[in-house]
mmCIF file of the C-alpha atoms, coordinates in Angstrom:
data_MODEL
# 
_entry.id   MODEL 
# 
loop_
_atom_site.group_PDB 
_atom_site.id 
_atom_site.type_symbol 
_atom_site.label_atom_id 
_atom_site.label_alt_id 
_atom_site.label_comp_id 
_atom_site.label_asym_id 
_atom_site.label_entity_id 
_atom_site.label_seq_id 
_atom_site.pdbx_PDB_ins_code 
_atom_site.Cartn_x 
_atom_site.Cartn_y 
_atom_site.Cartn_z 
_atom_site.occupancy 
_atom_site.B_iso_or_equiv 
_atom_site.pdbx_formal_charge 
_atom_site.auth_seq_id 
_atom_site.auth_comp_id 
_atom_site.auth_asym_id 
_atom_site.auth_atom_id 
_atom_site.pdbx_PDB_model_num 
ATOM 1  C CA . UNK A 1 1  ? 145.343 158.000 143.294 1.00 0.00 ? 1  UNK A CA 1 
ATOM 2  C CA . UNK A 1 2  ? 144.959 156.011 140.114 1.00 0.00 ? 2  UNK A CA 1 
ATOM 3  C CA . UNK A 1 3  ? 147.770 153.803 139.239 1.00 0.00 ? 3  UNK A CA 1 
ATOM 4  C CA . UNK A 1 4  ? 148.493 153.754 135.851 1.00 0.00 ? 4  UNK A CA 1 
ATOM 5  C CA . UNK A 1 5  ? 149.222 150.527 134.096 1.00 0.00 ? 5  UNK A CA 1 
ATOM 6  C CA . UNK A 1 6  ? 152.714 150.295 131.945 1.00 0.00 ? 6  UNK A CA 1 
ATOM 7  C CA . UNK A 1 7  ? 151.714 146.368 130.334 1.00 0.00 ? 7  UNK A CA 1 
ATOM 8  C CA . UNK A 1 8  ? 152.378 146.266 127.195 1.00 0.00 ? 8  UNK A CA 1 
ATOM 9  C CA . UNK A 1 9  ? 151.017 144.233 124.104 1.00 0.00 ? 9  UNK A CA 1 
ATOM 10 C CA . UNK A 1 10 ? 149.616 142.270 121.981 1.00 0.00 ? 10 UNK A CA 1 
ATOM 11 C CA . UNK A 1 11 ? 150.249 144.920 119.309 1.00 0.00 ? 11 UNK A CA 1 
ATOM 12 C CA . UNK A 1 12 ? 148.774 144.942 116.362 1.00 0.00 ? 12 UNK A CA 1 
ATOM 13 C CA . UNK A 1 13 ? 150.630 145.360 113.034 1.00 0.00 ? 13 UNK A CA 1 
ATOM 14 C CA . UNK A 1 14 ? 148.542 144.843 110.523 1.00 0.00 ? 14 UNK A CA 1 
ATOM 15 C CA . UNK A 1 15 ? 145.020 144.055 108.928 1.00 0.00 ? 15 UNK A CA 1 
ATOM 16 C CA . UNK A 1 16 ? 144.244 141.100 106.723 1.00 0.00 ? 16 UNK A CA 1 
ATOM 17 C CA . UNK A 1 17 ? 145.403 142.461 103.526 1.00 0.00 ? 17 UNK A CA 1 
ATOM 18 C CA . UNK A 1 18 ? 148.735 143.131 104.924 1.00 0.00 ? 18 UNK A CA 1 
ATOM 19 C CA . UNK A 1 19 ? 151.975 141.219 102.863 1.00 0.00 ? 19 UNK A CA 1 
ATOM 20 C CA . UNK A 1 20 ? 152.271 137.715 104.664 1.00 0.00 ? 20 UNK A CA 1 
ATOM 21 C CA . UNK A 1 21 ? 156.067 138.027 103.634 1.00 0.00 ? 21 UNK A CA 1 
ATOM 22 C CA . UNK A 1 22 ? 156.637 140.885 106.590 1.00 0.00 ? 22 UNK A CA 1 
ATOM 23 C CA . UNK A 1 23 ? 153.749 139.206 108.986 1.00 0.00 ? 23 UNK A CA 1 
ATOM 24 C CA . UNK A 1 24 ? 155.830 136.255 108.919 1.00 0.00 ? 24 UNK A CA 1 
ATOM 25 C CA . UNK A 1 25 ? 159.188 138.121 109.478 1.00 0.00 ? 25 UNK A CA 1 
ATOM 26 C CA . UNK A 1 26 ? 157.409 139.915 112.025 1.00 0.00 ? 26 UNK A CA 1 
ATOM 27 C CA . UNK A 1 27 ? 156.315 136.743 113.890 1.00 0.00 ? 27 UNK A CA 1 
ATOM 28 C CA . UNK A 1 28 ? 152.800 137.684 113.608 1.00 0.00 ? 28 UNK A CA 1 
ATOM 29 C CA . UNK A 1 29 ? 149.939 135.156 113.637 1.00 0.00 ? 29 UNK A CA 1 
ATOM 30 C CA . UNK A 1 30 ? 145.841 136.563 112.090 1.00 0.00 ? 30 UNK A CA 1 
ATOM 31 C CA . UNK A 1 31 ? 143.521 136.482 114.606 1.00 0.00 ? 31 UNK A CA 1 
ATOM 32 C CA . UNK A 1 32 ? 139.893 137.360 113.933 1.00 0.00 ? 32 UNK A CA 1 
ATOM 33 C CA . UNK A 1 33 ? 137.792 139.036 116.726 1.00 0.00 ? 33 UNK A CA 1 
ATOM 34 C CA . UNK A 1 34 ? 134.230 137.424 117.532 1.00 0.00 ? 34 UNK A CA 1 
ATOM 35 C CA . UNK A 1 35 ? 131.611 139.675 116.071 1.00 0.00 ? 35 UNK A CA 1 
ATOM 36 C CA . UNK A 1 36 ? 134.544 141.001 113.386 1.00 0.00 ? 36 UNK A CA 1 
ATOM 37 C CA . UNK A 1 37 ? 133.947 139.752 109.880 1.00 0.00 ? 37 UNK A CA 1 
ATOM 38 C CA . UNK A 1 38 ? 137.719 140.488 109.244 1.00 0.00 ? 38 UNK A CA 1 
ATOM 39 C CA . UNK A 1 39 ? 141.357 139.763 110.631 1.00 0.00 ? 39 UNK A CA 1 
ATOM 40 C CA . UNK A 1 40 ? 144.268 141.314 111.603 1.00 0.00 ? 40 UNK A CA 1 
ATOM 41 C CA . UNK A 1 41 ? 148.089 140.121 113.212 1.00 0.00 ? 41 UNK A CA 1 
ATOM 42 C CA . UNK A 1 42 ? 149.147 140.744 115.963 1.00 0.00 ? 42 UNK A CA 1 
ATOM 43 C CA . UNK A 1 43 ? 152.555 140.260 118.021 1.00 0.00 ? 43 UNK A CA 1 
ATOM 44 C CA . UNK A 1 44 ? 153.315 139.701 121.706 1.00 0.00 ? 44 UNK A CA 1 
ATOM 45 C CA . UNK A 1 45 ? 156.365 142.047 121.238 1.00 0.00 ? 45 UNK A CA 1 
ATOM 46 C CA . UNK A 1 46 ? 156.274 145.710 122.737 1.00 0.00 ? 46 UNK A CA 1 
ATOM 47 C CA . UNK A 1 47 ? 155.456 148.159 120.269 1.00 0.00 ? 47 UNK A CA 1 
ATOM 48 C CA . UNK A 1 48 ? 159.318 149.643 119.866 1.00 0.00 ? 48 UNK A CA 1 
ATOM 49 C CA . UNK A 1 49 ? 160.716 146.385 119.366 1.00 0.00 ? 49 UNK A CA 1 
ATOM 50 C CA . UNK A 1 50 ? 158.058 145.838 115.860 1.00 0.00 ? 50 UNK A CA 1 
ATOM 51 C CA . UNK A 1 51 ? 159.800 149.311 115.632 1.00 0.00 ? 51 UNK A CA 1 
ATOM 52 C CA . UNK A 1 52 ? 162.892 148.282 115.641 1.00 0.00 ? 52 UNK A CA 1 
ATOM 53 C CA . UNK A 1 53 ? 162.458 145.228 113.502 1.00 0.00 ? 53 UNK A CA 1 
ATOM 54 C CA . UNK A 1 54 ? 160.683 147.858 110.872 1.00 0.00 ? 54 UNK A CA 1 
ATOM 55 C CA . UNK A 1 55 ? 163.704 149.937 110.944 1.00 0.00 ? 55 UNK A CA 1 
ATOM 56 C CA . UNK A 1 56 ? 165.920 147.255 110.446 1.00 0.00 ? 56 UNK A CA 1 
ATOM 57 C CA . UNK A 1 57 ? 163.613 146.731 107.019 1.00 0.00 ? 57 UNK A CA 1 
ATOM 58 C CA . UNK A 1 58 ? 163.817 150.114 105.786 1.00 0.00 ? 58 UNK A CA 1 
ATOM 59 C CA . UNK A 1 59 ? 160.717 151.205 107.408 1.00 0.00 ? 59 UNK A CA 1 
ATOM 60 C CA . UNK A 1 60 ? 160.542 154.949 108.900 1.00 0.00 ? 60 UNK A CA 1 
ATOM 61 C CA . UNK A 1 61 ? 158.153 156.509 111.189 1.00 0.00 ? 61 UNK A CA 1 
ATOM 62 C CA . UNK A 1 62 ? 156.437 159.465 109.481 1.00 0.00 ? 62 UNK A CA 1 
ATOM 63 C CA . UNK A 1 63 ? 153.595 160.174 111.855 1.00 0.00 ? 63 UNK A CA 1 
ATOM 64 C CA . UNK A 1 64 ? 152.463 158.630 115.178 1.00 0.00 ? 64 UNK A CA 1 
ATOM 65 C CA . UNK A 1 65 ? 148.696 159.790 117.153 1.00 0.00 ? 65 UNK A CA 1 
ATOM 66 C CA . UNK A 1 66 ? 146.828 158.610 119.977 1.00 0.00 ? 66 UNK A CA 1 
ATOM 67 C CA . UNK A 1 67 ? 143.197 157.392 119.679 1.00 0.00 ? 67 UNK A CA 1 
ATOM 68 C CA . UNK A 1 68 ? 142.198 156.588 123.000 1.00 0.00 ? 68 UNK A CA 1 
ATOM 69 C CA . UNK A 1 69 ? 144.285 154.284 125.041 1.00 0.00 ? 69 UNK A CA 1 
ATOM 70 C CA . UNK A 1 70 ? 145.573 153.262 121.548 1.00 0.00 ? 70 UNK A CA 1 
ATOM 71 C CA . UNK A 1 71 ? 148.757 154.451 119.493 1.00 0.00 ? 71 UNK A CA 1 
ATOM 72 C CA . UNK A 1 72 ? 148.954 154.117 116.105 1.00 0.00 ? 72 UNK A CA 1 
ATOM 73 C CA . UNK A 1 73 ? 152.559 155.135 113.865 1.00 0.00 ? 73 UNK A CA 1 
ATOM 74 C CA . UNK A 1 74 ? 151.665 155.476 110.161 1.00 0.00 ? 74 UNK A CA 1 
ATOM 75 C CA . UNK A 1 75 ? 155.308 154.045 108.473 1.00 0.00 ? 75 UNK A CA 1 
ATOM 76 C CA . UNK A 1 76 ? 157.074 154.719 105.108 1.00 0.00 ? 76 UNK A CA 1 
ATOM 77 C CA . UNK A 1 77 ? 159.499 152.816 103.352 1.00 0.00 ? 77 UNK A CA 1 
ATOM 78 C CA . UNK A 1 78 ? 162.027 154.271 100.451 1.00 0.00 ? 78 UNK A CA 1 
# 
């Protein structure tokens, strides 16, 4: 049998033209990839704490998909 890995993070929550303001509240930090000729934050958190901090913001989950091995929630706020 395969055993299947439950690790969690970094999670990524945001590219480099997201608002600093929320990076910052998330505790993000921009990190650019070698080979990448962009950026994008990241957090160590697990992904449903940075959902729980969104909430707390207003933030609501209106769709979520896999790609892969990845997730990825598209948000909305009012």
């Amino acid at each position: 049998s395969v055993p299947v890995l439950q690790e969690v993070g970094p999670t990524m929550v945001g590219d480099e033209h997201s608002d600093p303001h929320l990076m910052s509240i998330l505790g993000a930090t921009k990190r650019s990839t070698l080979g990448n000729n962009f950026c994008e934050y990241y957090v160590n958190d697990a992904p449903r704490v940075v959902l729980d901090k969104l909430e707390s913001l207003g933030y609501r989950v209106v769709s979520m998909t896999g790609v892969g091995q990845t997730l990825v929630w598209c948000l909305h706020r009012e």
